[in-house]
N, C-alpha and C positions, 0 to 999 in steps of 0.2 A: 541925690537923684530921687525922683519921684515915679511913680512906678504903680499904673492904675489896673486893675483886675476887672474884666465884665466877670458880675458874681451873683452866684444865688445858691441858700443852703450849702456856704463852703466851697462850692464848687468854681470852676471859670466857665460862667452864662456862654451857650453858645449862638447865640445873635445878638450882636453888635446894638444892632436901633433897636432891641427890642429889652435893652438891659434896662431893667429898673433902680440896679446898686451898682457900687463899684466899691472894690475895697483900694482903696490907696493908701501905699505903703511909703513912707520915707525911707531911703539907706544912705549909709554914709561910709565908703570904706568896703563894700560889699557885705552890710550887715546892716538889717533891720533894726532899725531905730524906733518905730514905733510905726501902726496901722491905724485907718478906721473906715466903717462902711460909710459912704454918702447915696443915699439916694436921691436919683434923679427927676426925684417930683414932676413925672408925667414927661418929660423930654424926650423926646427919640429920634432916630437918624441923624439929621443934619446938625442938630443942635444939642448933639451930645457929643462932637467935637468940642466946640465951645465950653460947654459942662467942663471938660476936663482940662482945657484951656486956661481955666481962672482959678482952677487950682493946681497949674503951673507944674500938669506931668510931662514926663521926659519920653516916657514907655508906658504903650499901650501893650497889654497881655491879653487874649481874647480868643475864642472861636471862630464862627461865621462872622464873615464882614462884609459889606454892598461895598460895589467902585465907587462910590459916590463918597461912603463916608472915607473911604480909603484917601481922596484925593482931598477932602478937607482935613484930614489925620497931618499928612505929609506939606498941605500948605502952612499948619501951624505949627511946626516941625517935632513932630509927635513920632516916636521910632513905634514902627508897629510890627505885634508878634504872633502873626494870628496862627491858625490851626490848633490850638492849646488845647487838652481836654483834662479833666482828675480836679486834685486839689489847688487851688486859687494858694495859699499858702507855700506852698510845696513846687507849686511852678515859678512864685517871685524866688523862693530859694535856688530854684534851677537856672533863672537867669542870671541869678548873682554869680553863681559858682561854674558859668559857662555851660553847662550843660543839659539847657532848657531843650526838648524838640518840640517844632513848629514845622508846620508848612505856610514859607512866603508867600504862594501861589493861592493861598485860600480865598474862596470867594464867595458869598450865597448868592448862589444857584437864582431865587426867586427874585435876584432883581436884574436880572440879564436879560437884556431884551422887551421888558412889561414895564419900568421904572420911567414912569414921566414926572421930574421933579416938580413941573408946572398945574399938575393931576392931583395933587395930596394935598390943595389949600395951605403949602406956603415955597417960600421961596430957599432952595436948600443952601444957597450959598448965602443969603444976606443974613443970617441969625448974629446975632451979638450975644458977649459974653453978659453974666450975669453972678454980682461977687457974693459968696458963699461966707 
């Protein structure tokens, strides 16, 4: 299983489109097999689904998340674990061993109601993957 952290200084990033790294974890068996930070070389929102796409994670772990990236998480059947806050580390251990808390319901606030995907100079559903 593949298992992507939004990250920064250790921690789980808590904005979604606005994560610059991500630590991705491989497990096998419910044990870390080995990590490493990727950054997203300037990507954000829509096409940091993608990002995580072609390196073929299972589970997103995360903070704050827009509806928008929410529904291209779930089109590329990506399990998502938002509300996460603390240690990036320490939370992949929490999901391994069941006993991660999240809230499902999380949302950022800032893209309810103001978010024109046609407004931000690109188009949030047509992004392609790009191999790492």
């Amino acid at each position: 299983m593949v298992i992507a952290v939004t990250y920064e200084n250790g921690q789980v990033f808590q904005h979604f489109g606005h994560s610059e790294n991500f630590k991705i974890y491989e497990s096998e068996d419910g044990k870390i097999l080995k990590s490493e930070v990727c950054g997203t070389d300037g990507q954000g929102h829509g096409a940091l689904a993608g990002f995580l796409h072609s390196y073929k994670v299972d589970v997103l772990i995360c903070g704050g998340i827009g509806g928008g990236a929410r529904n291209a998480l779930a089109e590329m059947g990506i399990r998502l674990y938002p509300g996460v806050t603390g240690n990036a580390d320490e939370a992949v251990e929490s999901f391994l061993n069941g006993t991660l808390s999240y809230a499902p319901d999380t949302v950022c606030s800032h893209h309810e109601g103001e978010h024109n995907c046609g407004g931000h100079g690109h188009d949030c559903g047509g992004h392609s993957c790009k191999s790492h």
